[in-house]
DRENMI-267964 format. One record per atom (N, C-alpha, C): residue in three letters; atom name; x, y, z. Coordinates in Angstrom, 1 decimal. Atoms other than C-alpha are relative to their C-alpha. Layout:
BEGIN
code ala&site CA&u X&v Y&w Z
...
//
This chain:
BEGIN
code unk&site N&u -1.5&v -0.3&w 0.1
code unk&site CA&u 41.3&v -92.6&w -136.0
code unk&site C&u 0.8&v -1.1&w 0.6
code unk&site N&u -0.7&v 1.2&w -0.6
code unk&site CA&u 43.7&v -95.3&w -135.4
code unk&site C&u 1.2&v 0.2&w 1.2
code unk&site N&u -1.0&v 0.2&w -1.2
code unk&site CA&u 45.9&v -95.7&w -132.2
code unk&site C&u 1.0&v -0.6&w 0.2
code unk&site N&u -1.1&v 1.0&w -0.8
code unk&site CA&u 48.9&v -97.3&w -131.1
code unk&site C&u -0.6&v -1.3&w 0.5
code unk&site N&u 0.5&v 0.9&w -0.7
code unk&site CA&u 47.9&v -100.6&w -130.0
code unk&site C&u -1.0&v -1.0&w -1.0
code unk&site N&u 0.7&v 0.7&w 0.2
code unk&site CA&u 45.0&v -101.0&w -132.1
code unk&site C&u 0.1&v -0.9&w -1.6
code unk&site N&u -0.2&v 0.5&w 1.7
code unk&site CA&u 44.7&v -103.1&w -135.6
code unk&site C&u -0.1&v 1.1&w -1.0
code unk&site N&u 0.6&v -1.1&w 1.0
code unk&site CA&u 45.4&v -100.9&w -138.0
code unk&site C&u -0.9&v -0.1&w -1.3
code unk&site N&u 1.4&v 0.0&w 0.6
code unk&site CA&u 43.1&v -99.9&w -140.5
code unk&site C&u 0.4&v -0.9&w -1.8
code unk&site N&u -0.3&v 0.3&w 1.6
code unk&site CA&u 43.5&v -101.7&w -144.3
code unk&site C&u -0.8&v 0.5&w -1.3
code unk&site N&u 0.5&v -0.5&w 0.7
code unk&site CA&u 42.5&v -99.7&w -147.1
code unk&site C&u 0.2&v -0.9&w -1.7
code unk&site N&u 0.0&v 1.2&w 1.6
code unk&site CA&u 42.1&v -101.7&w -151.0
code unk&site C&u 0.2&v 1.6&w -0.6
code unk&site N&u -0.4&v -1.1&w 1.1
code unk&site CA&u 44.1&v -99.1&w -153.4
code unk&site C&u -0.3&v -0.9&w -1.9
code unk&site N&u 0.6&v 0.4&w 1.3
code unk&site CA&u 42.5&v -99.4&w -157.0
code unk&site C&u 0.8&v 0.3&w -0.7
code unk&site N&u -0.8&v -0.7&w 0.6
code unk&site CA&u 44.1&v -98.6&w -159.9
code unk&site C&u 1.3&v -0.5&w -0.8
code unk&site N&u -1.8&v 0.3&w -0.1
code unk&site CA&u 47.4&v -99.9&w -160.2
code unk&site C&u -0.6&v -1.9&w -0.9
code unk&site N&u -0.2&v 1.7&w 0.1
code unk&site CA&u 48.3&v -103.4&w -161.8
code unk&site C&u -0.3&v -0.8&w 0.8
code unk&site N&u 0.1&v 0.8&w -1.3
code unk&site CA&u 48.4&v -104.6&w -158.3
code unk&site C&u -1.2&v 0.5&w 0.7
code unk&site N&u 0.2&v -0.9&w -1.5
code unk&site CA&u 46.2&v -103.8&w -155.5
code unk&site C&u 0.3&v 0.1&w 1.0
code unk&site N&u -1.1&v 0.0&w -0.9
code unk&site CA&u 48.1&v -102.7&w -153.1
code unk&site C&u -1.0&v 0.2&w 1.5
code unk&site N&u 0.4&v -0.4&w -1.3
code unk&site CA&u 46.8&v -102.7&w -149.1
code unk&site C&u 0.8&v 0.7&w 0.8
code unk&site N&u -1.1&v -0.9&w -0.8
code unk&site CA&u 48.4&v -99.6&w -147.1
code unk&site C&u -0.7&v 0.4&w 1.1
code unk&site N&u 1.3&v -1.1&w -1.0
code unk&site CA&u 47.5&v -97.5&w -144.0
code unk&site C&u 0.1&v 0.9&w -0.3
code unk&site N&u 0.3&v -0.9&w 1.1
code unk&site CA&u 46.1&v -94.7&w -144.7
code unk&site C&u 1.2&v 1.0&w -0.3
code unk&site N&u -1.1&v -0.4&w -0.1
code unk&site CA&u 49.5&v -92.5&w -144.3
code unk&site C&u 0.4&v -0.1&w -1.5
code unk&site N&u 0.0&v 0.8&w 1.6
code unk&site CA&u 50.4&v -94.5&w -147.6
code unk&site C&u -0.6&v 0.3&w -0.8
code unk&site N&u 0.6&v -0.1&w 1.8
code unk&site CA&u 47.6&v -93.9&w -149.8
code unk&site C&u 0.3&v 1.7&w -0.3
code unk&site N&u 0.5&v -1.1&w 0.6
code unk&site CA&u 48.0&v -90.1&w -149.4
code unk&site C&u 1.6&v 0.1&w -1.0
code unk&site N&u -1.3&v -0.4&w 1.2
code unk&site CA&u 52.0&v -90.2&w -150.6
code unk&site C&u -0.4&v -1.1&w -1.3
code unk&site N&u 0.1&v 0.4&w 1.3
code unk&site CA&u 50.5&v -93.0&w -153.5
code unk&site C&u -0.6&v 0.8&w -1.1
code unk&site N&u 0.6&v -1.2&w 0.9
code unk&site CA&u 48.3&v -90.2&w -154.5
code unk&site C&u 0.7&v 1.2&w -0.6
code unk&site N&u -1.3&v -1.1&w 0.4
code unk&site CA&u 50.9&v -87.4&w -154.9
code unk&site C&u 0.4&v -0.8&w -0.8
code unk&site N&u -1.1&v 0.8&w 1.4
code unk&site CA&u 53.0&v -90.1&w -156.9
code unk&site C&u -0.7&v 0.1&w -1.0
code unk&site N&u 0.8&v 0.2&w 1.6
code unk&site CA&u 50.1&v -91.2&w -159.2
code unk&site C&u -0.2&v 1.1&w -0.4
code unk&site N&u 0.2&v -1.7&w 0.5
code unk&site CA&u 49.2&v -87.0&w -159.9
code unk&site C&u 0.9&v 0.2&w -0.2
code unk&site N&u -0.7&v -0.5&w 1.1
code unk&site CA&u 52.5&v -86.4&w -160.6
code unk&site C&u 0.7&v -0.7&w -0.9
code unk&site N&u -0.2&v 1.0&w 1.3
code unk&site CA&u 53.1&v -89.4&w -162.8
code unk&site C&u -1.0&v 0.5&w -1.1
code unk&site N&u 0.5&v -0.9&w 1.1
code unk&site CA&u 50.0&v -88.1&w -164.6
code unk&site C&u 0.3&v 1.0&w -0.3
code unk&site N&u -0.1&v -0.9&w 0.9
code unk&site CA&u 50.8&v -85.0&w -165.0
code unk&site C&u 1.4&v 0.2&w -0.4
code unk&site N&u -0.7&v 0.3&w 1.1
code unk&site CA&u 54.2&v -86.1&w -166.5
code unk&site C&u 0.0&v -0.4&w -1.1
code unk&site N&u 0.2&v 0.6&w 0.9
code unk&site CA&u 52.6&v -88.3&w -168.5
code unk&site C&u -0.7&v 0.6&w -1.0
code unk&site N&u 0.1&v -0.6&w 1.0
code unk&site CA&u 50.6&v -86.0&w -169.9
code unk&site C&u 0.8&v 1.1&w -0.8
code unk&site N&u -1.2&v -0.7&w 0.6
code unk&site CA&u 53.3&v -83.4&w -170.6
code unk&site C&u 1.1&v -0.4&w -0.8
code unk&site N&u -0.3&v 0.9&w 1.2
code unk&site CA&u 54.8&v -86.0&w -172.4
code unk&site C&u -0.5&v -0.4&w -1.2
code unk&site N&u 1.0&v 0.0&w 1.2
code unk&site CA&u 51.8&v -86.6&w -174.6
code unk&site C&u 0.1&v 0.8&w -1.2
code unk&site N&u 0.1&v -0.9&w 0.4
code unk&site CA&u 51.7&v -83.2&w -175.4
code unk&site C&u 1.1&v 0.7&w -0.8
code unk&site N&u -1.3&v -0.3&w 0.4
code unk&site CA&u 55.3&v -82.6&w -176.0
code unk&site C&u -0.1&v -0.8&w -1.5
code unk&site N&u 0.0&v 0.7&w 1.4
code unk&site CA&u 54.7&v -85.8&w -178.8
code unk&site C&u -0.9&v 0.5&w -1.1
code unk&site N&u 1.2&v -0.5&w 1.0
code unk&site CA&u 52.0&v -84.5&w -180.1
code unk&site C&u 0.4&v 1.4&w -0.8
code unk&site N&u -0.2&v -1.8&w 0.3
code unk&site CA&u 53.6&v -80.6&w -180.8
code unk&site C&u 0.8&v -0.6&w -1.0
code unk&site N&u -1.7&v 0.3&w 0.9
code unk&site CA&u 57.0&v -82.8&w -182.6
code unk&site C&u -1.3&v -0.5&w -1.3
code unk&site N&u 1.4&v 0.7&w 1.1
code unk&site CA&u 53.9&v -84.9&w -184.7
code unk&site C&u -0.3&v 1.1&w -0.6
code unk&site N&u 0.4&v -1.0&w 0.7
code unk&site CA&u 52.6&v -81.5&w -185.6
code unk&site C&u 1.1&v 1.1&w -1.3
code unk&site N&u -1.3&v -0.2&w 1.2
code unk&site CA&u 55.9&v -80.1&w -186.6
code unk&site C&u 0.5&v -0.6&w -1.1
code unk&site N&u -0.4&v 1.0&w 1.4
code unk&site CA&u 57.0&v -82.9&w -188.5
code unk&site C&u -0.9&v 0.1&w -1.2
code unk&site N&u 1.1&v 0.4&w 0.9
code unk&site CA&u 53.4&v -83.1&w -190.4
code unk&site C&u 0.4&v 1.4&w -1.0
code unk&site N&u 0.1&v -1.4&w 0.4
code unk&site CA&u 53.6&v -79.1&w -191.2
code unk&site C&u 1.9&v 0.0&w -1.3
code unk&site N&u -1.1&v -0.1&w 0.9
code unk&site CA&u 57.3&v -79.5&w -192.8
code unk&site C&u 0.1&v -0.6&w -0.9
//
């Protein structure tokens, strides 16, 4: 567990365009972000995909 004082710790975040180095504090709000960027992204998908269906059907 990291302390006051001592070096903090550097974690390599995958994933991304970049790789980003955070402590760990960081990667857990990167994680929340990326889960709910997916799952906008997919509700987006899905939403194109229902209009696609409609369209095809009319």
């Amino acid at each position: 567990m990291w302390r006051p004082g001592q070096q903090e710790p550097v974690i390599l975040v995958e994933g991304s365009e970049e790789s980003v180095l955070c402590a760990p504090e960081q990667i857990v709000a990167l994680a929340v972000d990326r889960e709910m960027d997916d799952a906008k992204n997919k509700a987006d998908v899905v939403h194109h995909d229902d209009d696609d269906a409609v369209t095809e059907r009319a």
